[in-house]
VEXKOL-524614 format. One line per field, with one value per residue (C-alpha): x, y, z; residue in three letters; residue number from 0. Coordinates in Angstrom, 2 decimals. Each point is the difference from the previous one (the first is absolute). Layout:
BEGIN
x <- c(X:...)
y <- c(Y:...)
z <- c(Z:...)
code <- c(ala:...)
pos <- c(NUM:...)
This chain:
BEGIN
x <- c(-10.67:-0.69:3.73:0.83:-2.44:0.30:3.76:-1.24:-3.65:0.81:1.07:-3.70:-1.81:1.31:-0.58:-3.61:-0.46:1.18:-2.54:-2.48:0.53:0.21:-3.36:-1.47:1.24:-1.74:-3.33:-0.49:0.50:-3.58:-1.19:1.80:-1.31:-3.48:0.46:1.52:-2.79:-2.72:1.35:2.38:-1.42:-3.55:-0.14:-2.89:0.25:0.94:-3.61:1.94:3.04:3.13:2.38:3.71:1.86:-1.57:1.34:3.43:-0.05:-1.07:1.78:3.41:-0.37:-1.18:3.38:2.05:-1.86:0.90:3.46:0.11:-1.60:2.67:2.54:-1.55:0.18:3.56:0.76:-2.04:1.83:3.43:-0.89:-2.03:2.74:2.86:-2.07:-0.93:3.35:1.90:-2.49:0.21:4.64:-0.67:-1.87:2.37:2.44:-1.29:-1.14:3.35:1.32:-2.26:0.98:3.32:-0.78:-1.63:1.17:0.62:-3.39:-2.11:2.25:-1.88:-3.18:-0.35:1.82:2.53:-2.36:-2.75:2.34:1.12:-3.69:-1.25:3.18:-0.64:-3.45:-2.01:1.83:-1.20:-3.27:0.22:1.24:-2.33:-3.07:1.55:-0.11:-3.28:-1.54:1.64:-0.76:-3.06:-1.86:-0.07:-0.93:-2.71:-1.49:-0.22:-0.81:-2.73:-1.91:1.36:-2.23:-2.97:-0.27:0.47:-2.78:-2.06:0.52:-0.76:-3.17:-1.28:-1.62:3.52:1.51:-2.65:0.76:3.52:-0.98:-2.12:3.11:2.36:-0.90:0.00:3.83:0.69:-0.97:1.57:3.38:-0.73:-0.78:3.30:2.41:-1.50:0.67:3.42:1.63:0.87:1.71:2.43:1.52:0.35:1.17:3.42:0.25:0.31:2.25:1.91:1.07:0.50:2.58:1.49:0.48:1.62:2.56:0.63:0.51:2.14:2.52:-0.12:0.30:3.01:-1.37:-2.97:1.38:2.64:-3.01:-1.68:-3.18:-0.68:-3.50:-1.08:1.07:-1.92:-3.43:0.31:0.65:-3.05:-2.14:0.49:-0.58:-3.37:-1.06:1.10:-1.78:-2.68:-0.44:0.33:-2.22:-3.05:0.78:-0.31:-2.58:-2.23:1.00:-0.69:-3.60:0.09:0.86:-2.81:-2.53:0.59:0.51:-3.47:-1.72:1.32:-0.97:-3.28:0.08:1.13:-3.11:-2.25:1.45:-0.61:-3.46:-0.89:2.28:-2.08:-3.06:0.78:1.28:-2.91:-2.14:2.73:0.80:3.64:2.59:2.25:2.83:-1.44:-0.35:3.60:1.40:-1.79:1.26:3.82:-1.24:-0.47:2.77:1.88:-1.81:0.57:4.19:-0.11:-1.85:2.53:2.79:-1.58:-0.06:3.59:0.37:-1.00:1.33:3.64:-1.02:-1.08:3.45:1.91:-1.49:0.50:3.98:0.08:-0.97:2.57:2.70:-1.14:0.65:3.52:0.50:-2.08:2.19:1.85:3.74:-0.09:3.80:-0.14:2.89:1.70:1.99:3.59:2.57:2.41:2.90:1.63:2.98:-0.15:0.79:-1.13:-1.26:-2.97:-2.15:-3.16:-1.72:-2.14:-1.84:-2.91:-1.84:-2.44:-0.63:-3.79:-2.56:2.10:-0.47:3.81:2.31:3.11:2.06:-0.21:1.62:3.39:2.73:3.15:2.29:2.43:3.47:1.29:2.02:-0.74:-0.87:-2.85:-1.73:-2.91:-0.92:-2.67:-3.01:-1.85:-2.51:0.81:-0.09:3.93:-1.43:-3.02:3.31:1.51:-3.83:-0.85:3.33:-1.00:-3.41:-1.40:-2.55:-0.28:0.52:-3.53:2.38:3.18:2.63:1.96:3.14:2.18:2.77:-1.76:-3.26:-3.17:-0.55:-3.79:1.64:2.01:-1.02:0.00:2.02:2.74:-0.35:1.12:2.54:1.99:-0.45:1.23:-1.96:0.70:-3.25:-1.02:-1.23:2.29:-2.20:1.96:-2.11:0.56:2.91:3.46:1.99:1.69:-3.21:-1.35:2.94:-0.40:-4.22:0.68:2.25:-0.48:2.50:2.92:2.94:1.95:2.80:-2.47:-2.21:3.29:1.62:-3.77:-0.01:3.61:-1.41:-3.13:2.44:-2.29:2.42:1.92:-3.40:-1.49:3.34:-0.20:-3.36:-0.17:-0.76:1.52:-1.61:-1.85:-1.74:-3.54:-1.55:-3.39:-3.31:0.29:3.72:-0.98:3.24:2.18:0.88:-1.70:3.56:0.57:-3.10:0.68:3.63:-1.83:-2.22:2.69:1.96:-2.88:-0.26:3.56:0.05:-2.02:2.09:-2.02:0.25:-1.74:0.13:-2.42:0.73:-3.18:0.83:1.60:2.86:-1.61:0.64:3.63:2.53:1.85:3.39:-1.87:-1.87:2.78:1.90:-3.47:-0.59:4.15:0.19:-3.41:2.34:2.70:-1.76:-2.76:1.86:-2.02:-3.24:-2.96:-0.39:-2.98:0.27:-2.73:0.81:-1.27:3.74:2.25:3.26:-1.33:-0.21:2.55:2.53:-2.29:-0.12:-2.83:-2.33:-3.88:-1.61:-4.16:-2.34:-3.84:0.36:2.47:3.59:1.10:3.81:2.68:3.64:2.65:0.64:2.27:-2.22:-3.20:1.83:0.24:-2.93:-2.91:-1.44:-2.07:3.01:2.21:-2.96:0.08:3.90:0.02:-2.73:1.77:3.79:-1.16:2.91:3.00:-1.83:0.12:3.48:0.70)
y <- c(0.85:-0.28:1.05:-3.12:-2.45:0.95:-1.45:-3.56:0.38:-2.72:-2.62:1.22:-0.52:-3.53:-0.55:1.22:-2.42:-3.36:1.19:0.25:-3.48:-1.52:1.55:-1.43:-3.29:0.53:1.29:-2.97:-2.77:0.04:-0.52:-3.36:-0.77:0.91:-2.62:-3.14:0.42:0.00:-1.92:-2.07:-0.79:0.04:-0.27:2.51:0.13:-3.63:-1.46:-0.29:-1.92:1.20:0.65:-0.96:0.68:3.56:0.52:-0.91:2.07:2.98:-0.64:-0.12:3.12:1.57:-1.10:1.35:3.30:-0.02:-0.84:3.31:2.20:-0.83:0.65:3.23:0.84:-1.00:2.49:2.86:-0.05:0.16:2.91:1.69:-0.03:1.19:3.07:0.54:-0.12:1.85:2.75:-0.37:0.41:2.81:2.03:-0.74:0.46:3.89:0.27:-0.29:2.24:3.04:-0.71:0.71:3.06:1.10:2.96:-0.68:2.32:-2.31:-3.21:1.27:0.83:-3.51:-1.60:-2.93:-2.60:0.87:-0.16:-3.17:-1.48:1.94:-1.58:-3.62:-0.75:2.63:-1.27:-3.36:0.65:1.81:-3.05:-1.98:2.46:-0.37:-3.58:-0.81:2.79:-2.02:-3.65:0.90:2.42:-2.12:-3.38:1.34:1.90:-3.22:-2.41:2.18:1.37:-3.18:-2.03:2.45:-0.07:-4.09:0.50:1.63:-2.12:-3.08:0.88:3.79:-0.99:-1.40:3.27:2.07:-0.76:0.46:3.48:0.74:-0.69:2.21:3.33:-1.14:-1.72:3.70:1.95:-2.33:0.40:3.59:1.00:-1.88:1.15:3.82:-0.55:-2.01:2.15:3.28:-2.64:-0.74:3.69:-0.48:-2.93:1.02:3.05:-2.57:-2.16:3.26:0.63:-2.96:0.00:3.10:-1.14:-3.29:1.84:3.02:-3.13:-2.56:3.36:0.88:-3.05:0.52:3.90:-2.11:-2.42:2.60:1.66:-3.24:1.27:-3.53:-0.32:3.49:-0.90:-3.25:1.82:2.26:-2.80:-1.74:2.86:0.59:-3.51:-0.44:3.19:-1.98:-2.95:1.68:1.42:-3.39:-1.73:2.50:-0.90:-3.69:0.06:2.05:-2.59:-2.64:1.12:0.00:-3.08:-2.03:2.46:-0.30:-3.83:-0.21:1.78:-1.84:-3.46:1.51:0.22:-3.69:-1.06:1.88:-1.58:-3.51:0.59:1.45:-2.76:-3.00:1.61:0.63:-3.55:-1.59:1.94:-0.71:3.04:-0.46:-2.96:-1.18:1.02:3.62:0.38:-1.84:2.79:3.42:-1.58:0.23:3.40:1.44:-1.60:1.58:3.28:0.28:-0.67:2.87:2.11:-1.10:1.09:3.13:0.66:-0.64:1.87:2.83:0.08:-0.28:2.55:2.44:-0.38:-0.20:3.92:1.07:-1.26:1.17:3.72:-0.49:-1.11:3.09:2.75:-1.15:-0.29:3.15:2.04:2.45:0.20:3.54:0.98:0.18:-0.56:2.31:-0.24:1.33:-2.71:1.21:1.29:3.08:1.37:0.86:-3.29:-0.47:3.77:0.35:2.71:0.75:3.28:1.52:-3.30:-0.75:-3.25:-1.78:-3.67:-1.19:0.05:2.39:3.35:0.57:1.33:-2.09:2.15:3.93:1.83:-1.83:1.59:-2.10:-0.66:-2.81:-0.35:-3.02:-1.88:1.89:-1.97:1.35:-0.98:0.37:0.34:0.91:-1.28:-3.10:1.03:2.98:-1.14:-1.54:-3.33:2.34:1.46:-2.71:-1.10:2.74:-0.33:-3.23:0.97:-2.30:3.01:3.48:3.18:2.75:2.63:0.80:-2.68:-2.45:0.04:-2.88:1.00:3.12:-1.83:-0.10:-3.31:-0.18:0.53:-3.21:-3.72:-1.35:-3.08:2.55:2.61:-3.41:-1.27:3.36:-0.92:-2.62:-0.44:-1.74:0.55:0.03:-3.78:-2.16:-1.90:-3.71:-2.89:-3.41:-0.82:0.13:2.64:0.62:0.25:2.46:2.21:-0.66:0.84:3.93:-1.74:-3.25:-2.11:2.10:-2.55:-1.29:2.46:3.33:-1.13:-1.25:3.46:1.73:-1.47:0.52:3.41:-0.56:-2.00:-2.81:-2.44:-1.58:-1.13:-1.16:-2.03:-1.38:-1.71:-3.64:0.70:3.73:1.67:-2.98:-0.27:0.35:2.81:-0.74:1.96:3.74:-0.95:-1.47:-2.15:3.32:2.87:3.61:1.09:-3.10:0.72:4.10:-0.85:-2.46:2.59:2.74:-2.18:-0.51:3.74:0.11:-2.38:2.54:2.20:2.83:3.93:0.33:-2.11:0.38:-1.92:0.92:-1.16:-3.50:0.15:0.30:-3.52:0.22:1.18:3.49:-2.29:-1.60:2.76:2.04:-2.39:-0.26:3.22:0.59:-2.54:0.98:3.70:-1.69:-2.36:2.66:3.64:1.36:-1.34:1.97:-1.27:0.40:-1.13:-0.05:-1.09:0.79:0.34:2.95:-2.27:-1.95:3.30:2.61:-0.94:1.55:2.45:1.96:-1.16:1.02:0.85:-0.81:1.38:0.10:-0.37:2.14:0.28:1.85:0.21:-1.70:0.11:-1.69:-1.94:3.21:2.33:-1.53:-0.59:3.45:1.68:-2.33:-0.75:-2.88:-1.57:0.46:-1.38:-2.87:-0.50:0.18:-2.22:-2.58:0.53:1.07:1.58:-1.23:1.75:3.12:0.12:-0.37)
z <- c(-13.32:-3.74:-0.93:2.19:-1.82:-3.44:0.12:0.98:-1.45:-2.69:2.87:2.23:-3.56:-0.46:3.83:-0.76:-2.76:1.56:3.07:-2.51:-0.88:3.60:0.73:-3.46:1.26:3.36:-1.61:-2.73:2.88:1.12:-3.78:0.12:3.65:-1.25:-2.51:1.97:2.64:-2.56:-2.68:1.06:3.30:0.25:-3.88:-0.36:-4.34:0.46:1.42:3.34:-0.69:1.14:-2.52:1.59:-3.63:0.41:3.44:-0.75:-2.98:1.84:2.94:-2.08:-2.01:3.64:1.07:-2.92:0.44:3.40:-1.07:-2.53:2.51:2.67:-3.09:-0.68:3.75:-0.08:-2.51:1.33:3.24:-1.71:-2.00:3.08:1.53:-2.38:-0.58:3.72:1.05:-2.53:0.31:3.59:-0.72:-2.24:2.58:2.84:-1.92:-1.51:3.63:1.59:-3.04:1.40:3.68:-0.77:-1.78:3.42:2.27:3.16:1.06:-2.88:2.48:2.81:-1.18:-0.70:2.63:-0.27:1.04:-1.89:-3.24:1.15:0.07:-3.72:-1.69:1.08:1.58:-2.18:-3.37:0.69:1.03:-3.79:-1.15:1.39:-0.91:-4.09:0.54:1.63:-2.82:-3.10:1.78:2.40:-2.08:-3.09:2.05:2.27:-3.05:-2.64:3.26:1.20:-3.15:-2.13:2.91:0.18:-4.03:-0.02:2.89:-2.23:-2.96:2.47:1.30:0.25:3.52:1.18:-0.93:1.15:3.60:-0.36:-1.45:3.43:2.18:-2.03:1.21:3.92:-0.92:-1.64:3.00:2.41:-1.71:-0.25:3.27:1.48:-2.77:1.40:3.34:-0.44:-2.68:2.19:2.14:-2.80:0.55:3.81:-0.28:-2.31:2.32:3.43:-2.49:-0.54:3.58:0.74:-2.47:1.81:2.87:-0.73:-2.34:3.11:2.57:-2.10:-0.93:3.36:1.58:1.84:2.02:0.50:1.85:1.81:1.10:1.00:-1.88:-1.61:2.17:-1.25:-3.71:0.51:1.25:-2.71:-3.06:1.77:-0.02:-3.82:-0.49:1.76:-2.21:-3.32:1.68:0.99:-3.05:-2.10:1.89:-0.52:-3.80:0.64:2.31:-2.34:-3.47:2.95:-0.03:-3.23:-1.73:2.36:-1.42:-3.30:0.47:1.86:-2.64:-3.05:2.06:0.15:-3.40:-0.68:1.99:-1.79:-3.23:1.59:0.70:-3.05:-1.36:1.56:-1.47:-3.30:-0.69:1.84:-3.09:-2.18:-0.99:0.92:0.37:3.03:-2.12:-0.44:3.94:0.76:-2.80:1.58:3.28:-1.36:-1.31:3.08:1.66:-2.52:-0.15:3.94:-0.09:-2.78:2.74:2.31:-1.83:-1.03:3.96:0.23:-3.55:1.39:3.63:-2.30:-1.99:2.50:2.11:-3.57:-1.05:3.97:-0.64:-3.82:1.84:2.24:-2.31:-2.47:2.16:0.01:-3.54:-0.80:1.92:-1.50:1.84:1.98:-1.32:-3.62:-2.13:-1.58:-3.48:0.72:-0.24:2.35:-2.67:1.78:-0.25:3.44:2.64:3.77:0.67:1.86:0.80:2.39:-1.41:2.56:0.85:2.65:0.21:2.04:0.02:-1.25:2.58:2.68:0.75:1.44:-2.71:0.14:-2.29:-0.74:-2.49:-0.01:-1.90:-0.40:-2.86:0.21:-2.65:-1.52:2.01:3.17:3.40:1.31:3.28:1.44:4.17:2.07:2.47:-0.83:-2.46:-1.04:-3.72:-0.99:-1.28:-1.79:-1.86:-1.35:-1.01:-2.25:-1.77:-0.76:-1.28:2.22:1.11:-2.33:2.21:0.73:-1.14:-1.29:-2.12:0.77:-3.02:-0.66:-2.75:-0.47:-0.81:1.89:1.22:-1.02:-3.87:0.25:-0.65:3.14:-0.69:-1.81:3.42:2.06:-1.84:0.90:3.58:2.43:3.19:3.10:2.48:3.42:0.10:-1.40:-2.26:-0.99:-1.60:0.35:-2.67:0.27:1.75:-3.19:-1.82:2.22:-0.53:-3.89:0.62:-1.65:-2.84:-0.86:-2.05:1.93:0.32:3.19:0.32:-0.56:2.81:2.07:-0.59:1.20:3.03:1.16:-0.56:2.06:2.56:-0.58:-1.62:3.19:2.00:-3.97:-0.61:3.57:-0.83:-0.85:-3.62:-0.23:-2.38:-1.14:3.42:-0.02:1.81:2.47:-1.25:1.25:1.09:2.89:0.36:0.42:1.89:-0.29:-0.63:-2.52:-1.96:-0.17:-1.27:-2.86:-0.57:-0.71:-2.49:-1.95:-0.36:-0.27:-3.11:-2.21:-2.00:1.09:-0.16:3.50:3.00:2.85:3.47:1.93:3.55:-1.51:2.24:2.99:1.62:-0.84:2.54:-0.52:-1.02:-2.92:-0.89:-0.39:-2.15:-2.24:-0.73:-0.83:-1.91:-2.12:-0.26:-1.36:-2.43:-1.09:0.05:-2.62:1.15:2.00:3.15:2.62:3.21:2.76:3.39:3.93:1.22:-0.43:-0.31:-3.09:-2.05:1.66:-2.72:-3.44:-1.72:0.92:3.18:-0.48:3.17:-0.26:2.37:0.31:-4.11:-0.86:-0.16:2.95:-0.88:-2.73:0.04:1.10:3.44:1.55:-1.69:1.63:3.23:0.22:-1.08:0.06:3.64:-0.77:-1.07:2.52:2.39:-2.19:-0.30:4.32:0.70:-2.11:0.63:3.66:2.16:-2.20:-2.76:2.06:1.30:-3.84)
code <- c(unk:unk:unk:unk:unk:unk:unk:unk:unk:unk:unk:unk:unk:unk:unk:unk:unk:unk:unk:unk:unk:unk:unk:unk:unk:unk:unk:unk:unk:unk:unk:unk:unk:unk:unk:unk:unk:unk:unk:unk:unk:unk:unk:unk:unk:unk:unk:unk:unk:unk:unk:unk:unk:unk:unk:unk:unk:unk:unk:unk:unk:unk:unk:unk:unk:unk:unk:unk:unk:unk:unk:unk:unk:unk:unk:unk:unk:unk:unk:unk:unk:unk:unk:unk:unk:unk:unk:unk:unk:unk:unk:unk:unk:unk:unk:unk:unk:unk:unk:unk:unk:unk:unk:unk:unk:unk:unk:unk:unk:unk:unk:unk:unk:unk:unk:unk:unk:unk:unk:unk:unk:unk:unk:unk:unk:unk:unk:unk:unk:unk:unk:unk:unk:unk:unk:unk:unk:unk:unk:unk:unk:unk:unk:unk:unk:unk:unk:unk:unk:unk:unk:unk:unk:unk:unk:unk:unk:unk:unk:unk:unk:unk:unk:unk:unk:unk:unk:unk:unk:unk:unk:unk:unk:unk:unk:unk:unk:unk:unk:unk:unk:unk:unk:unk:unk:unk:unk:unk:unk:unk:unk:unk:unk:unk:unk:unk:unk:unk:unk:unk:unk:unk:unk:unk:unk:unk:unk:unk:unk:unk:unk:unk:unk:unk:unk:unk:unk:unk:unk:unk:unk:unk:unk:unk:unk:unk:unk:unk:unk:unk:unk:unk:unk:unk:unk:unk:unk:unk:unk:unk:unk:unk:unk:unk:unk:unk:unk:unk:unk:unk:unk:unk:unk:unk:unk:unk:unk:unk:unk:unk:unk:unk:unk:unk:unk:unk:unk:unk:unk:unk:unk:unk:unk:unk:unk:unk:unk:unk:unk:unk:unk:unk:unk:unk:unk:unk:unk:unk:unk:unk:unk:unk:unk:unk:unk:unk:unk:unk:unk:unk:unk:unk:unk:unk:unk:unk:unk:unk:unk:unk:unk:unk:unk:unk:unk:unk:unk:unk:unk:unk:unk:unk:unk:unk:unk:unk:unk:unk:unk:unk:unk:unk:unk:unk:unk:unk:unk:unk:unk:unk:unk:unk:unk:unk:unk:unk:unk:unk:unk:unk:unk:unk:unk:unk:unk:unk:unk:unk:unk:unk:unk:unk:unk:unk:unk:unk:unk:unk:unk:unk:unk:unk:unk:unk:unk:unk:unk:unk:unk:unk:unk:unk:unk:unk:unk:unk:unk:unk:unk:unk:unk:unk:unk:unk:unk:unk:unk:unk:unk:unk:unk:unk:unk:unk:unk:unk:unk:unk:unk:unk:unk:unk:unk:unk:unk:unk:unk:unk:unk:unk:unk:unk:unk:unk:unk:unk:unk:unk:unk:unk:unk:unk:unk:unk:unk:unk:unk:unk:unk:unk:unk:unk:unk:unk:unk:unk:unk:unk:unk:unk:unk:unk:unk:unk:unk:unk:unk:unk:unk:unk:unk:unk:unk:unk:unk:unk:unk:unk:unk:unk:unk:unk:unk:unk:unk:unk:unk:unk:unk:unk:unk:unk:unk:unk:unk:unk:unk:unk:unk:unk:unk:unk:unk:unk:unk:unk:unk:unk:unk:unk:unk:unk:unk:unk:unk:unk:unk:unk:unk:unk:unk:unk:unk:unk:unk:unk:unk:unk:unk:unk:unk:unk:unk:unk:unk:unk:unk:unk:unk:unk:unk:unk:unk:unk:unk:unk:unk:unk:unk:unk:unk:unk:unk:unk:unk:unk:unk:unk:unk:unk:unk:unk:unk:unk:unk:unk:unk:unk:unk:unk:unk:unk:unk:unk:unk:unk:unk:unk:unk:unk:unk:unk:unk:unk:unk:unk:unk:unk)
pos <- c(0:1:2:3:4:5:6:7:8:9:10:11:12:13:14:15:16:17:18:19:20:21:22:23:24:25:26:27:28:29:30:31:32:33:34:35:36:37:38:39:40:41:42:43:44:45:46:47:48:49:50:51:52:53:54:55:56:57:58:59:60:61:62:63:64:65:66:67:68:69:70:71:72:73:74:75:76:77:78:79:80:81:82:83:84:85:86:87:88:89:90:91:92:93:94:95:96:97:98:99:100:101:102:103:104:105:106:107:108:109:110:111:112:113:114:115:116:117:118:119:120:121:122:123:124:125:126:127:128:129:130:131:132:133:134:135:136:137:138:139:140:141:142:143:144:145:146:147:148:149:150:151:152:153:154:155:156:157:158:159:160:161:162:163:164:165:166:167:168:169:170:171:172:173:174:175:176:177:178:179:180:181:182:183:184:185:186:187:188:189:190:191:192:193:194:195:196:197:198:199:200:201:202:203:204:205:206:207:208:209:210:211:212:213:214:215:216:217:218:219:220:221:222:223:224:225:226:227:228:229:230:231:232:233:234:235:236:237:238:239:240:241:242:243:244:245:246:247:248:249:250:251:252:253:254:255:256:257:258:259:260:261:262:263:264:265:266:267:268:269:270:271:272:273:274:275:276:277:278:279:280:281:282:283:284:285:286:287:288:289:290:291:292:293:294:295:296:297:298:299:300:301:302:303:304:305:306:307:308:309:310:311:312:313:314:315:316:317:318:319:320:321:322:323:324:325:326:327:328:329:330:331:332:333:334:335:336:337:338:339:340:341:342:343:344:345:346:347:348:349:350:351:352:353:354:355:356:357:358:359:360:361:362:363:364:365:366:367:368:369:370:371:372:373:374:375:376:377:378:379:380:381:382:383:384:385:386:387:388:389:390:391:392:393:394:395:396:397:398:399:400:401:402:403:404:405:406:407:408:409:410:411:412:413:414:415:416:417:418:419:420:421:422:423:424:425:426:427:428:429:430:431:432:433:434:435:436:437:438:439:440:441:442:443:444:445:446:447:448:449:450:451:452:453:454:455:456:457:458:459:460:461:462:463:464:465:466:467:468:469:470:471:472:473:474:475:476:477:478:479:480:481:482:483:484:485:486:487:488:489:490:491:492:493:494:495:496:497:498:499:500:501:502:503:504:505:506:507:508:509:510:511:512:513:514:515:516:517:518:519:520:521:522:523:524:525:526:527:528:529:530:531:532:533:534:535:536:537:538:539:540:541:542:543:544:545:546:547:548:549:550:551:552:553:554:555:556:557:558:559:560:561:562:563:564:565:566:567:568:569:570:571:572:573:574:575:576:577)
């Protein structure tokens, strides 16, 4: 955390010092109180005449202190704070920096909702732990052994009996801060899926509800609650114990001061004033035990968030960059060199020792049972996984060689889910390349055949779009989706199922329209029916993980069984009379 704290150290040093002077202001009041009772009021140097110029002397510069201590306060809590929170920004900030750098295997390891919960309830338990240490620590320490030294100085017997109590207050604090702080882990972890299951309900609200599984949903939110619940209250019940203990025992203390108080100024060994002042010693001895409690319960959930938060930012990203910038001669050729993979924590091989080489400006398309590894493709040309075995060559380059952000600025993807966010339609088409200007994004989604429902809105392109594009279509948000990847002036374009919504009349005029707008781009198309990919090129059969056949439609149709089994059972008997 040190790298964090050094930045803003000046702004916690001058905090420090203006807490420094609060608790100076605290420590000298009894001094003055001392004085009015003796002096001023009973007039104990004065053969027992009050003194009333004394006590409004005293009382004044009591007030003023009080005035500069409050001042000093003031100030400490402005600069607490600027260096709590801007620590607190800079790790969010270097935390969400690492989070994108993730793979998606490092995205599940972690988990969505637990994510969620480290970047914003773990930073500001952090930020609270910094501020409580810069504020807190310095406070408790100067109010506690400030009191017990003034104690001392006061009367040795006064202090002594504070002294007796201190060890009992010690163990008290300890034993509870032992048995509450392996609490502090469970209780992030209950926070954590929590936090998962709201975010898997509110994005699928709408199968939830189709399914009428809202009761179900509800039991299970509940049940997750009454474990964070649970799990809180075992905290509080345990500092509930606490605080009366400590309270009880520093009471005990008081009383002990009083008696030995009454006696020693019945011998005259000590004044009124003396007594009044170790009163207001202890009284301020116990609120620096107080907040020492609450110190500490911060501090212990602050270091149990602070290990949270590090793991995040002390992992390294799985998929190292490379250093190749992407310069080839070559444009939008792809190859797949004898490549197997298996996806982390499976024993199933998804892909084995796939051989395919695809040409510049060559439709290629890819077909085959659900699962049998076409999206897994398209993923390890993106480098969003490295293959077990084999290469994966873009340009002639493998893909591990390339900066990532130079690898994906060759290629143009339009996914499975159509992922929109809640701006404008045109804005989500402009997501890939921002700043693009009216008529590109106009003439990308005439290719898309997305711009006669965008124009038909109230706002056309202007029109703002609901969060996950809830106010459209599935057919309205794939065409959105494929003019975004349409406006990038890319070498390869992937469509990995993205048309599937669309009827065979649209899709047909998409994907002829991307031909005649991108002939000397690479395209890759993925799809579960035979008619959205009978027109390319070349037509990659996958089976079981490896490609079973590849040619073109005729060719397949007849020589490649699976195939034909797929072509019937989709064009049924028409299919077969042609």
């Amino acid at each position: 955390m040190w790298k964090y704290i050094r930045k803003y150290l000046s702004f916690a040093i001058i905090a420090g010092l203006f807490m420094v002077g609060e608790v100076m202001m605290d420590l000298v009041q009894p001094g003055f109180m001392s004085r009015i009772v003796d002096d001023g009021v009973l007039g104990v140097s004065n053969g027992g005449s009050a003194d009333l110029r004394l006590i409004w002397m005293l009382g004044l510069q009591m007030i003023g202190l009080v005035l500069v201590g409050g001042l000093c306060g003031s100030l400490n809590n402005v600069f607490v704070h600027i260096s709590s929170q801007n620590i607190g920004n800079e790790i969010r900030k270097d935390c969400f920096r690492r989070i994108m750098d993730f793979s998606f295997s490092q995205m599940d390891r972690f988990g969505t909702g637990s994510l969620v919960t480290r970047v914003t309830n773990d930073i500001t338990q952090v930020q609270n732990f910094v501020s409580l240490f810069v504020r807190g620590l310095i406070r408790t320490s100067l109010l506690t052994f400030g009191s017990m030294y003034l104690m001392f100085r006061l009367n040795p017997g006064f202090g002594f009996i504070v002294l007796c109590a201190f060890p009992f207050l010690v163990g008290v604090i300890g034993f509870c801060l032992w048995r509450a702080n392996p609490l502090f882990s469970r209780l992030q972890a209950y926070l954590d899926a929590m936090n998962e299951i709201m975010q898997e309900d509110v994005s699928g609200i709408r199968i939830m509800k189709a399914c009428v599984r809202e009761a179900y949903e509800k039991m299970r939110f509940g049940k997750a609650n009454e474990e964070l619940v649970g799990t809180q209250l075992k905290i509080l019940v345990i500092f509930a114990f606490m605080n009366p203990l400590t309270n009880a025992m520093m009471y005990m203390a008081v009383t002990a001061i009083l008696l030995s108080g009454s006696f020693s100024v019945e011998n005259g060994s000590v004044t009124p004033g003396n007594v009044m002042a170790a009163l207001t010693y202890t009284t301020q001895l116990l609120n620096g035990i107080l907040m020492l409690v609450m110190l500490f319960q911060n501090i212990s959930r602050g270091l149990t968030s602070w290990k949270r938060v590090k793991e995040v930012l002390e992992s390294e990203p799985e998929l190292k960059d490379g250093s190749f910038d992407g310069a080839t001669q070559a444009r939008g050729e792809i190859e797949f060199r004898d490549v197997s993979f298996t996806y982390p924590k499976s024993t199933r091989s998804v892909l084995s020792h796939i051989n395919l080489r695809i040409h510049r400006g060559e439709t290629v398309a890819v077909i085959g049972a659900t699962g049998c590894g076409k999206t897994t493709l398209t993923g390890l040309m993106l480098r969003f996984y490295d293959v077990d075995s084999g290469a994966v060559l873009v340009d002639g380059v493998d893909v591990r060689k390339y900066r990532q952000r130079a690898l994906r600025e060759k290629i143009a993807v339009a996914m499975q889910k159509s992922e929109l966010f809640s701006i404008t339609a045109g804005e989500n088409i402009a997501w890939g390349m921002p700043g693009a200007d009216e008529a590109l994004l106009a003439s990308a989604a005439v290719i898309a055949q997305a711009d006669s429902f965008i124009s038909s809105m109230t706002n056309g392109y202007d029109t703002m779009i609901a969060e996950r594009g809830m106010s459209l279509s599935g057919g309205q948000k794939q065409r959105i989706s494929v003019a975004r990847a349409v406006l990038k002036p890319a070498e390869i374009y992937i469509f990995d199922d993205s048309t599937s919504a669309l009827d065979l009349k649209t899709e047909a005029n998409l994907y002829q329209a991307l031909k005649k707008s991108h002939p000397d781009s690479t395209k890759i198309i993925i799809a579960q029916r035979i008619a959205s990919v009978r027109t390319a090129d070349r037509i990659v059969v996958l089976e079981n993980g490896g490609i079973l056949a590849c040619g073109a439609h005729e060719e397949l149709m007849g020589s490649c069984r699976v195939y034909q089994d797929i072509w019937h059972s989709q064009m049924g008997e028409e299919a077969k009379e042609a």
